[in-house]
Chimera marker file (.cmm) of the C-alpha trace (Angstrom):
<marker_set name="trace">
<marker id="1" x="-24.422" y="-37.685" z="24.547" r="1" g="1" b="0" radius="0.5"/>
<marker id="2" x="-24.552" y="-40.046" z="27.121" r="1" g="1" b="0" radius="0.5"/>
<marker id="3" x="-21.436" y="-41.018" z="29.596" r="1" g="1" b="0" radius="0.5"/>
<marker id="4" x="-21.507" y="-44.768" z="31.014" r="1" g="1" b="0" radius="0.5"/>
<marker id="5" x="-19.125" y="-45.060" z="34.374" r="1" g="1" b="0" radius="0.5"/>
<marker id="6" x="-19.043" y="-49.009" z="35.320" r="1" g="1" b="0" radius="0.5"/>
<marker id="7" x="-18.044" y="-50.605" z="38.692" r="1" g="1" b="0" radius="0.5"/>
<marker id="8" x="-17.980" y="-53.214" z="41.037" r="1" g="1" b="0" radius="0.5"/>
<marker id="9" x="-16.156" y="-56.311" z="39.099" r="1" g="1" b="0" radius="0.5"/>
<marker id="10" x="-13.246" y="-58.273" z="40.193" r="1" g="1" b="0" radius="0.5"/>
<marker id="11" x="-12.784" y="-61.591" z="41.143" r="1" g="1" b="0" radius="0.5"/>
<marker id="12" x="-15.545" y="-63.987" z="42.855" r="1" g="1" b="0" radius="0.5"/>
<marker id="13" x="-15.557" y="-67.673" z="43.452" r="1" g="1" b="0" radius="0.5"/>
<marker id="14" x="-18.102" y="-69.789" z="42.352" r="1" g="1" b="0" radius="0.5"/>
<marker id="15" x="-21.562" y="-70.005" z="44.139" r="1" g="1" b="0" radius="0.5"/>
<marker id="16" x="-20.510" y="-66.327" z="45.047" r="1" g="1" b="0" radius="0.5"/>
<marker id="17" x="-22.312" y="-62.865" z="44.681" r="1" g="1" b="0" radius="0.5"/>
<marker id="18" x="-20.798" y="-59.490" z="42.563" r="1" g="1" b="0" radius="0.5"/>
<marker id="19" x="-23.173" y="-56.150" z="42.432" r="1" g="1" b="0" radius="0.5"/>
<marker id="20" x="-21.997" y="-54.301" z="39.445" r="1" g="1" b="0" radius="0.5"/>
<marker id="21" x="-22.881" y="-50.540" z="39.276" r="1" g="1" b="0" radius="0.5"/>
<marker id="22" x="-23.207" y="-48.158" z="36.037" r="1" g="1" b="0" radius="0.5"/>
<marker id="23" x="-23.738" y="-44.685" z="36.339" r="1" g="1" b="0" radius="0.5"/>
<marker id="24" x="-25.557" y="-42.676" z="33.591" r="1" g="1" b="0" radius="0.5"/>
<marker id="25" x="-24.569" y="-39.011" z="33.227" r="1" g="1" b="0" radius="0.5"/>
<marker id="26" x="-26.154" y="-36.975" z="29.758" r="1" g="1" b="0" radius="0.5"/>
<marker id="27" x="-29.356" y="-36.859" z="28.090" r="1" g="1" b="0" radius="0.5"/>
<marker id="28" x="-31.977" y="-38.596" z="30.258" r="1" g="1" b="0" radius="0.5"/>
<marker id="29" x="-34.036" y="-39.584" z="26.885" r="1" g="1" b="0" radius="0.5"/>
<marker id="30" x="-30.786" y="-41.471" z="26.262" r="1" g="1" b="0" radius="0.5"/>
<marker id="31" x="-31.204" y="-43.858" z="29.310" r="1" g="1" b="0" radius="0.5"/>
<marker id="32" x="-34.366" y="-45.210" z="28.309" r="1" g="1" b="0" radius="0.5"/>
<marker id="33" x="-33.404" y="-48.512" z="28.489" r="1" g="1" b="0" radius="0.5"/>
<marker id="34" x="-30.162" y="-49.174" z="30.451" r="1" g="1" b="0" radius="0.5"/>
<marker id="35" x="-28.662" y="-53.167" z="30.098" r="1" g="1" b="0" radius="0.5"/>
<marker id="36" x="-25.792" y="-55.135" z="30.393" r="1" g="1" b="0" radius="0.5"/>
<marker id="37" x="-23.505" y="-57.628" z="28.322" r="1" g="1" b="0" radius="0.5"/>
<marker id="38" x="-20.516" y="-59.375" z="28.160" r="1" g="1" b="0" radius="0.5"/>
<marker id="39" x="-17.883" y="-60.539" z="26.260" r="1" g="1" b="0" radius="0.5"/>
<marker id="40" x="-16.229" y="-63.742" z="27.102" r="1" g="1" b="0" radius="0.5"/>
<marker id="41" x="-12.493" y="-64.335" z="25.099" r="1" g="1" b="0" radius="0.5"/>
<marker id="42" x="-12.743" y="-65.306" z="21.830" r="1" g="1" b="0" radius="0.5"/>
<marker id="43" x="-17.077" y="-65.142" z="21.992" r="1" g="1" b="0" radius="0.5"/>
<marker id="44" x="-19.302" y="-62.787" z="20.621" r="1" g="1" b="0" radius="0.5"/>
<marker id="45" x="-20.822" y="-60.056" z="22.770" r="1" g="1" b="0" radius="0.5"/>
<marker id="46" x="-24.681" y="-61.298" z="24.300" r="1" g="1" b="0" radius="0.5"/>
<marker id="47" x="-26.910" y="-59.678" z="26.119" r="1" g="1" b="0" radius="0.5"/>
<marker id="48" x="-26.980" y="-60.205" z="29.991" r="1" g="1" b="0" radius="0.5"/>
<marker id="49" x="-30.192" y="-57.702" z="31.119" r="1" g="1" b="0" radius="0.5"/>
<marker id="50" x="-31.743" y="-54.849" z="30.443" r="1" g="1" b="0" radius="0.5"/>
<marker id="51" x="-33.783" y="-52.689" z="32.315" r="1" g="1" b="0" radius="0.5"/>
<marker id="52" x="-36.404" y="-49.826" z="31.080" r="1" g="1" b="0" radius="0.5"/>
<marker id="53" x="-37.237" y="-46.541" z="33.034" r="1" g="1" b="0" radius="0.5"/>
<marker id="54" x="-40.871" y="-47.435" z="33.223" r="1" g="1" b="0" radius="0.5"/>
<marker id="55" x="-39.557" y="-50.808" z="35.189" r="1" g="1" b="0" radius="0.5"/>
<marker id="56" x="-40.049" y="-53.752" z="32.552" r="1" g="1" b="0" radius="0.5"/>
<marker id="57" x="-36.661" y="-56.228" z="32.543" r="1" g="1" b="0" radius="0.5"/>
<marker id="58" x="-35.576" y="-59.345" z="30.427" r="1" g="1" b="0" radius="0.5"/>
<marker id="59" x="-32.869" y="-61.867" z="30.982" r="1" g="1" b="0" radius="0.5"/>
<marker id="60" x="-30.980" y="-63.924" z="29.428" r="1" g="1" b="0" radius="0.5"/>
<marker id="61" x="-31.869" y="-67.619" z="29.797" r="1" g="1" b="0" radius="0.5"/>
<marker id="62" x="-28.311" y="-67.992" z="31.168" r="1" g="1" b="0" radius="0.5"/>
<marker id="63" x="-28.683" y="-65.643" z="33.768" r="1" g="1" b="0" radius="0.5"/>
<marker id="64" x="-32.422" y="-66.121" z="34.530" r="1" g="1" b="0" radius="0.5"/>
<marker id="65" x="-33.058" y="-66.729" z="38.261" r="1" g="1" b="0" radius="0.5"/>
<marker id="66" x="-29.440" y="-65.690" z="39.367" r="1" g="1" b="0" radius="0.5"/>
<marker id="67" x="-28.733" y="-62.245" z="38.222" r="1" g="1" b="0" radius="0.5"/>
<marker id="68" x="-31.333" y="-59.014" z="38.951" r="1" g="1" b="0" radius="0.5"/>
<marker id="69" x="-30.692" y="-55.843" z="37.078" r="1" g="1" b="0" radius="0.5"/>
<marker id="70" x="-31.902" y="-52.984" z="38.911" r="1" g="1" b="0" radius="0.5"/>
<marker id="71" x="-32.307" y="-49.246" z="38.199" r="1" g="1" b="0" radius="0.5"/>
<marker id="72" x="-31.947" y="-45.724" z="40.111" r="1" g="1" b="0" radius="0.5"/>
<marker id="73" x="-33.871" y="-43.610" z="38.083" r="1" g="1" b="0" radius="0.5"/>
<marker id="74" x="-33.010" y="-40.732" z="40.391" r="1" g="1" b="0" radius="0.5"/>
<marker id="75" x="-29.121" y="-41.085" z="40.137" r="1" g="1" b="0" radius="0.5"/>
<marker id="76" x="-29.626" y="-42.719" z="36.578" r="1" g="1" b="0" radius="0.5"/>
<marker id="77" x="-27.457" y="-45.833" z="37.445" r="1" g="1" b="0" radius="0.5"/>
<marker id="78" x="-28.269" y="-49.334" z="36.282" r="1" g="1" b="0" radius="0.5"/>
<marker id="79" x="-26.706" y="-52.401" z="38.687" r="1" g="1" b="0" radius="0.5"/>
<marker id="80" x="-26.370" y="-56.102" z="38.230" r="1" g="1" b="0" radius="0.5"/>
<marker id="81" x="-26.982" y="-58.375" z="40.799" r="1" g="1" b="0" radius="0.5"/>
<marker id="82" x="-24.959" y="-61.165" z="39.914" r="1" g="1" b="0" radius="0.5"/>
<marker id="83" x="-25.867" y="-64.538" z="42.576" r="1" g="1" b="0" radius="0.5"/>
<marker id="84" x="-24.524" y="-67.766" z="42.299" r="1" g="1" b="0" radius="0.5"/>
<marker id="85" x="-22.091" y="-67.336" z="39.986" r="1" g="1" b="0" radius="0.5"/>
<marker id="86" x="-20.854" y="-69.711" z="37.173" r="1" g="1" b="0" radius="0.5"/>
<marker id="87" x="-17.344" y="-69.778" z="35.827" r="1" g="1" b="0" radius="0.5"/>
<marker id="88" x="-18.782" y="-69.580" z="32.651" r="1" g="1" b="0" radius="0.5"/>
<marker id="89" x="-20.036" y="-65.947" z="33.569" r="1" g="1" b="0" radius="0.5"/>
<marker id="90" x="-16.397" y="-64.538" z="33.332" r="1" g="1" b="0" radius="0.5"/>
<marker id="91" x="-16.381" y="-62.040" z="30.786" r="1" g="1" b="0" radius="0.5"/>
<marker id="92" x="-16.030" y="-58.327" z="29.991" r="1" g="1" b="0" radius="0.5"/>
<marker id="93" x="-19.576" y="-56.729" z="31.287" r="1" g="1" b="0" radius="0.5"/>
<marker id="94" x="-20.228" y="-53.612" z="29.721" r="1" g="1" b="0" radius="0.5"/>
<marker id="95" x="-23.189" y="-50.854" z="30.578" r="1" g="1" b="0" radius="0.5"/>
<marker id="96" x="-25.017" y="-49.935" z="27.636" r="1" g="1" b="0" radius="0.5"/>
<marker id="97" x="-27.779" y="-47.225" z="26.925" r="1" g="1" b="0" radius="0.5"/>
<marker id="98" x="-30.155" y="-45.961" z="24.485" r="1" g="1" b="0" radius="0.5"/>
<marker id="99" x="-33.499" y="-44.501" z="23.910" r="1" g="1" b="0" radius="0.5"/>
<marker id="100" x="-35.070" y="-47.411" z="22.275" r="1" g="1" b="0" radius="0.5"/>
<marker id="101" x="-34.750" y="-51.101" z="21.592" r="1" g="1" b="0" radius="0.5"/>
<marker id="102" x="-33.085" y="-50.236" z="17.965" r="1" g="1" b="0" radius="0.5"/>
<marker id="103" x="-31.644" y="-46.835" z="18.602" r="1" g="1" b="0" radius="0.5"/>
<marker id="104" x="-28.107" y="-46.267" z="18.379" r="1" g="1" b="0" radius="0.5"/>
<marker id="105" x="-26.481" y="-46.958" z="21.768" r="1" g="1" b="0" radius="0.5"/>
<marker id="106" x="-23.670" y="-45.903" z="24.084" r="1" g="1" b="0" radius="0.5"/>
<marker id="107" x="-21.345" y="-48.076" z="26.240" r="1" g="1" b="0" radius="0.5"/>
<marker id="108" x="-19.097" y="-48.339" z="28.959" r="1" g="1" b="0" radius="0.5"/>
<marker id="109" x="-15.295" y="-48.996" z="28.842" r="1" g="1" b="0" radius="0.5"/>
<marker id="110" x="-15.833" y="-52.607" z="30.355" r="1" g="1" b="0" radius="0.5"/>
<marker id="111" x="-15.639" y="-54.030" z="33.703" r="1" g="1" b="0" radius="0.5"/>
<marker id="112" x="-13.809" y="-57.737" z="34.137" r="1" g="1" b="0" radius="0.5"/>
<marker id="113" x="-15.797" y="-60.540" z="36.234" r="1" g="1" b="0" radius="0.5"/>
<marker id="114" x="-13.499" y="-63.478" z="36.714" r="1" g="1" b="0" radius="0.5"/>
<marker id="115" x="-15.762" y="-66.792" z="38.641" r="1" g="1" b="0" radius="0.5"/>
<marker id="116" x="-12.692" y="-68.531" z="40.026" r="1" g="1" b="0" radius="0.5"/>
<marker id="117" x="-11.726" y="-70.584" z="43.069" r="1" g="1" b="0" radius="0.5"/>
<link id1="1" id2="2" r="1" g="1" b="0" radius="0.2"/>
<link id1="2" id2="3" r="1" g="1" b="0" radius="0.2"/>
<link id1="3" id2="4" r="1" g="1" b="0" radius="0.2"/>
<link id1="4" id2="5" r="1" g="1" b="0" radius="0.2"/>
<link id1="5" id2="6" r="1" g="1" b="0" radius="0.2"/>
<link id1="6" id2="7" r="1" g="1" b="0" radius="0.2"/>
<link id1="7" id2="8" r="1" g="1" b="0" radius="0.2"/>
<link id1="8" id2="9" r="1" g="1" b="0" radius="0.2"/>
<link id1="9" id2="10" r="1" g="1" b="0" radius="0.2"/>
<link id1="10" id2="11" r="1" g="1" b="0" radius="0.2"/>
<link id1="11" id2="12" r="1" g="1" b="0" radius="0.2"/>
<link id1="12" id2="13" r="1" g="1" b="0" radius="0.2"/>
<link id1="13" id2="14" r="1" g="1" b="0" radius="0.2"/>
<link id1="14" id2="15" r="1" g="1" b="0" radius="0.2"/>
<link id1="15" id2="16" r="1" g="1" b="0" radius="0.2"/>
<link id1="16" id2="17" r="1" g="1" b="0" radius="0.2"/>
<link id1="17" id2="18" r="1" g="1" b="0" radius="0.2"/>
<link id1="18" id2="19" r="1" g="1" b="0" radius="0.2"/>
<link id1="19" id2="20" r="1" g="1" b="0" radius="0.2"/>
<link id1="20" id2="21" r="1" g="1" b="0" radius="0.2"/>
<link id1="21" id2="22" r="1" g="1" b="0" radius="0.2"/>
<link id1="22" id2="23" r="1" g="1" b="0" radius="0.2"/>
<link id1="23" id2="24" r="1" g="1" b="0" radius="0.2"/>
<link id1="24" id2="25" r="1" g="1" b="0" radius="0.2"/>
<link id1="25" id2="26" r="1" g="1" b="0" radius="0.2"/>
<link id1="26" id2="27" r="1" g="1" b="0" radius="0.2"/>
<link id1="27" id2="28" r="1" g="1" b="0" radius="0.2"/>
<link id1="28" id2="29" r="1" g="1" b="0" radius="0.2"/>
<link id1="29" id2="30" r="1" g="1" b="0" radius="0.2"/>
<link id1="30" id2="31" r="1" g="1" b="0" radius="0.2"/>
<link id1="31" id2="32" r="1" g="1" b="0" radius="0.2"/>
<link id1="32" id2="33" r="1" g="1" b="0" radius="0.2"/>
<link id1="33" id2="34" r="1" g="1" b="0" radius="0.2"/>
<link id1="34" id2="35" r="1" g="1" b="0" radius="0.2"/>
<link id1="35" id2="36" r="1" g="1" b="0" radius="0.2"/>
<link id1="36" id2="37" r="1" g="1" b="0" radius="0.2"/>
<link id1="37" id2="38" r="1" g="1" b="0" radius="0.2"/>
<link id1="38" id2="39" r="1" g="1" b="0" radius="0.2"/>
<link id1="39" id2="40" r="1" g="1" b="0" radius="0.2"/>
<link id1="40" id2="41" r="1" g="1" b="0" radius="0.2"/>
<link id1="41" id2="42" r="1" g="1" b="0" radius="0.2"/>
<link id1="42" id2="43" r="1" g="1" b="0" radius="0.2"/>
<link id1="43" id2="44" r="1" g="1" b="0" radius="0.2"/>
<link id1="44" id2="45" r="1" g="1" b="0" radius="0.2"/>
<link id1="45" id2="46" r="1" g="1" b="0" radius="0.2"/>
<link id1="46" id2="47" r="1" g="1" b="0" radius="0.2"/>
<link id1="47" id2="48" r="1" g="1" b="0" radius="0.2"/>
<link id1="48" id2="49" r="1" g="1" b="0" radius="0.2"/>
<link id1="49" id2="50" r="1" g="1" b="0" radius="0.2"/>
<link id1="50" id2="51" r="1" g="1" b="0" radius="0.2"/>
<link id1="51" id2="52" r="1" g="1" b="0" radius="0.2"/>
<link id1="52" id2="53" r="1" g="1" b="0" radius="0.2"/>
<link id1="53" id2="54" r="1" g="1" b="0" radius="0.2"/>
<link id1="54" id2="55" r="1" g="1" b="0" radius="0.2"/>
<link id1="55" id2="56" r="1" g="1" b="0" radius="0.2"/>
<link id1="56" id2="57" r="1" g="1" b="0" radius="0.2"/>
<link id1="57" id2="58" r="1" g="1" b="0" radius="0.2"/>
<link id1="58" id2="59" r="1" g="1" b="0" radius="0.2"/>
<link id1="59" id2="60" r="1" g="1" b="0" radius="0.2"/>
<link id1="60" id2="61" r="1" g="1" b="0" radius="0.2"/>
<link id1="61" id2="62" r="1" g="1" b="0" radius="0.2"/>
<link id1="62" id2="63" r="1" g="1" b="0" radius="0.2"/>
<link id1="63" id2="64" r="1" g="1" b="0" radius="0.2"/>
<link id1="64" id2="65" r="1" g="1" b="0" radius="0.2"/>
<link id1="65" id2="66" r="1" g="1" b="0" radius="0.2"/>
<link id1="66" id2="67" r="1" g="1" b="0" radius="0.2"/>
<link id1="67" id2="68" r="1" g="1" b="0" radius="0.2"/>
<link id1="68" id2="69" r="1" g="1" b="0" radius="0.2"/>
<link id1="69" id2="70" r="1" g="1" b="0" radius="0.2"/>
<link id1="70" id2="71" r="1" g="1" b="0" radius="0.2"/>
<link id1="71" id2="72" r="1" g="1" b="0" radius="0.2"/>
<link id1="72" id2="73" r="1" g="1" b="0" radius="0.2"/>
<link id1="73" id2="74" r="1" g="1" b="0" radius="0.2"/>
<link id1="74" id2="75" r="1" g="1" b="0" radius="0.2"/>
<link id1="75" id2="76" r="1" g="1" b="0" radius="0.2"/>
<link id1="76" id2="77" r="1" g="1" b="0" radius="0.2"/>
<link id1="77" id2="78" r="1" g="1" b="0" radius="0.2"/>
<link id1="78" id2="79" r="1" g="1" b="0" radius="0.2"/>
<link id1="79" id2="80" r="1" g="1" b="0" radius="0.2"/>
<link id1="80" id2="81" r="1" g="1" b="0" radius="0.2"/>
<link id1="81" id2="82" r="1" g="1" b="0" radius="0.2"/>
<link id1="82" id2="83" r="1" g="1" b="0" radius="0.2"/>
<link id1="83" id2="84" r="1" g="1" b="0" radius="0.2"/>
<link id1="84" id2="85" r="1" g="1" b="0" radius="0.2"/>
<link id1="85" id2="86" r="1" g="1" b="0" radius="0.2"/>
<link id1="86" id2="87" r="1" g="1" b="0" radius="0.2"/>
<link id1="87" id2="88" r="1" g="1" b="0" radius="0.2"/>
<link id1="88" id2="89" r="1" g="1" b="0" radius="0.2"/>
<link id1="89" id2="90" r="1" g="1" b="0" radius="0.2"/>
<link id1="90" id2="91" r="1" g="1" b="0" radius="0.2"/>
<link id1="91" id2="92" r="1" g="1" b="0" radius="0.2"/>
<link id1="92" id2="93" r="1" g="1" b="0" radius="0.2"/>
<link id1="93" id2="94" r="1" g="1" b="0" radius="0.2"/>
<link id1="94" id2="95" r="1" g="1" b="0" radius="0.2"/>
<link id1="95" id2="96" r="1" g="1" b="0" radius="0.2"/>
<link id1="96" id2="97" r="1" g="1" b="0" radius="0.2"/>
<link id1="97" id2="98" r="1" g="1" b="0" radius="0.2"/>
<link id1="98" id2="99" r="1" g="1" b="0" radius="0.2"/>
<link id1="99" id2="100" r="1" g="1" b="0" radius="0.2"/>
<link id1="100" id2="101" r="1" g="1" b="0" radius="0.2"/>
<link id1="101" id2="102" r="1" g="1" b="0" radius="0.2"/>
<link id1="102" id2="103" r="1" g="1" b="0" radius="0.2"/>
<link id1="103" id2="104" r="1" g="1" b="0" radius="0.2"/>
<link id1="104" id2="105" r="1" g="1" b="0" radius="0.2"/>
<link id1="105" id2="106" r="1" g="1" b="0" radius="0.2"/>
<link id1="106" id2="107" r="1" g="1" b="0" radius="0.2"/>
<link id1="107" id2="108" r="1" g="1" b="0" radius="0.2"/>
<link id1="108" id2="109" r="1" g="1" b="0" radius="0.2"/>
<link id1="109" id2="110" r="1" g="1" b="0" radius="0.2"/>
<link id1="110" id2="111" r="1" g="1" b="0" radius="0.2"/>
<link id1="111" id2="112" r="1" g="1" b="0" radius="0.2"/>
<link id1="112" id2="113" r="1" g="1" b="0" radius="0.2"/>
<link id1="113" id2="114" r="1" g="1" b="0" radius="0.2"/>
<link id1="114" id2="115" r="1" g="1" b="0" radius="0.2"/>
<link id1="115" id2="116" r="1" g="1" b="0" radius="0.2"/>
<link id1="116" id2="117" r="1" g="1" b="0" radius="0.2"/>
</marker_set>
């Protein structure tokens, strides 16, 4: 069992910076790999980042050169570093984990980003 506490969202203009935080609590095996998505209204959930334990990352192409997901191993807490932000990044981010790429995973409640001036 693995519990996902998200953090950090709110409003930002554009061109702005957000750090969002998820802390891990559970089975460590669990955490494996430790990403992000969102869910824009009326759009299917994508995948933002994820982040292994041994330290590999992907991006989405969307995101790719703006946003840095980072990981604590020692307090088991994934963050996203979200720079230069786009109104089209508003959405619902969510924390997810699981042991592997296929595994069944675990998520977060949801944290809103709003890109507005």
């Amino acid at each position: 069992q693995v519990q996902l506490v998200e953090s950090g969202g709110g409003l930002v203009q554009p061109g702005g910076s957000l750090r969002l935080s998820c802390a891990a609590s559970g089975s460590i095996s669990s955490t494996n790999i430790l990403g992000w998505f969102r869910q824009a209204p009326e759009k299917q959930r994508e995948l933002v980042a994820v982040a292994w334990r041994a330290g590999g990352t992907t991006y989405a192409d969307s995101v790719k050169g703006r946003f840095t997901i980072s990981r604590d191993n020692a307090k088991n807490t994934v963050y996203l570093q979200m720079n230069r932000a786009e109104p089209e990044d508003t959405a619902v981010y969510y924390c997810t984990a699981r042991s592997t790429w296929s595994a069944d995973g675990y998520w977060g409640q949801g944290t809103q980003v709003t890109v507005s001036s």
